[in-house]
N, C-alpha and C positions, 0 to 999 in steps of 0.2 A: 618221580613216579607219576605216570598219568593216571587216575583214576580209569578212564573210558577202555584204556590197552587193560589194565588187572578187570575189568566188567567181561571185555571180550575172552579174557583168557580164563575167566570163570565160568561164563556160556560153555565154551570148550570141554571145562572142565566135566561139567554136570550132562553134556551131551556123549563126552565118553565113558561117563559113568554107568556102572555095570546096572544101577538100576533105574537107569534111563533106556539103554537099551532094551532090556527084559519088557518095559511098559511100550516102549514103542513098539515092539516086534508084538506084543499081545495087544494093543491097538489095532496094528495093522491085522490082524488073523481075525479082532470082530469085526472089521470093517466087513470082513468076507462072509460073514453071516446074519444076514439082515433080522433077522427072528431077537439072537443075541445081541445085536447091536442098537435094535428097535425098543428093545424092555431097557437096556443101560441106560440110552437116553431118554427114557420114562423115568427113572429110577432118578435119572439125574434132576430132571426135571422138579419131581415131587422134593427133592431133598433141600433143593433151593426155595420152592414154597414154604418149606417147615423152617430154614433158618431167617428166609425172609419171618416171617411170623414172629419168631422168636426174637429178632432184632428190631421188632416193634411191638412189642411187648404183649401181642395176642398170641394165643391160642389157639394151635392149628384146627383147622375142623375135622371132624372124627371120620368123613370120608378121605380127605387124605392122609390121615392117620392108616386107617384100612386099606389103601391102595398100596402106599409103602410099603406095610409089612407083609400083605402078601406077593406082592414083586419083589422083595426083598427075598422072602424064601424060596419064591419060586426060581429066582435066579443061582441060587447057592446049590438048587440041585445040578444045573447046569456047569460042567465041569470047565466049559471054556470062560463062562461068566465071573464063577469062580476064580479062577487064577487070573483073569486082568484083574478083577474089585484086586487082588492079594499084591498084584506088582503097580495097581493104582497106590495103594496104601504104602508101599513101601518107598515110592518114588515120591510120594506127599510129604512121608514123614523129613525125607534127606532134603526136602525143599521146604518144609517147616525149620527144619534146623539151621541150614544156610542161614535163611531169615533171621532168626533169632541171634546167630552168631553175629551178623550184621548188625542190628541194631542195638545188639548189647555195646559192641564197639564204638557205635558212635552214640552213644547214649538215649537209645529210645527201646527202654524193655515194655 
C-alpha cells in the first residue's frame, strides 16, 4: 500500500463528498455577492483575532467582542449567509472527524 495513492484517493474522497459539494457550490453563489461575501470575511477575520487571543492567553478586547456579535447577527438574518456558515459547519465537522480518525490511528489523539 502506498500511503500517497490512499492520500489522493482520500482528497477524492472528501471532494465527492455530498458535503463538500453543498460548501462549494454555497461558496461559489457568495462569491457572487460582494455585500455577503465582504461581511463573511469580516466575520472571518474577527474570529481569528479572538482565537488568536485566546491561544495566547489574552483577552479579546470588547470592541471586537462587539463587532463579532453584531456581524454575527446581522449575517444570520441573511438567508444566503446563513446557509454557507450551515454547509461551512458541516463540511468542518466531516473534516474535524477525518482528522481525528487519522490521528487516533496513528497515535496522536
Amino acid at each position: 500500500m502506498n500511503v500517497y495513492d490512499e492520500a489522493h484517493g482520500l482528497a477524492r474522497a472528501l471532494k465527492e463528498s455530498n458535503e463538500f459539494k453543498e460548501f462549494d457550490r454555497m461558496r461559489k453563489e457568495v462569491e457572487q455577492d460582494p455585500d455577503v461575501s465582504k461581511m463573511l470575511g469580516e466575520l472571518q477575520t474577527l474570529q481569528i483575532q479572538l482565537q488568536t487571543a485566546q491561544m495566547t492567553g489574552n483577552q479579546p478586547d470588547a470592541d471586537t467582542m462587539s463587532r463579532l456579535q453584531s456581524l454575527s447577527t446581522m449575517l444570520a438574518t441573511k438567508p444566503l449567509a446563513a446557509k454557507f456558515m450551515q454547509t461551512e459547519a458541516a463540511f468542518s465537522v466531516m473534516m474535524n472527524d477525518v482528522f481525528r480518525i487519522i490521528g487516533e490511528a496513528v497515535g496522536l489523539q
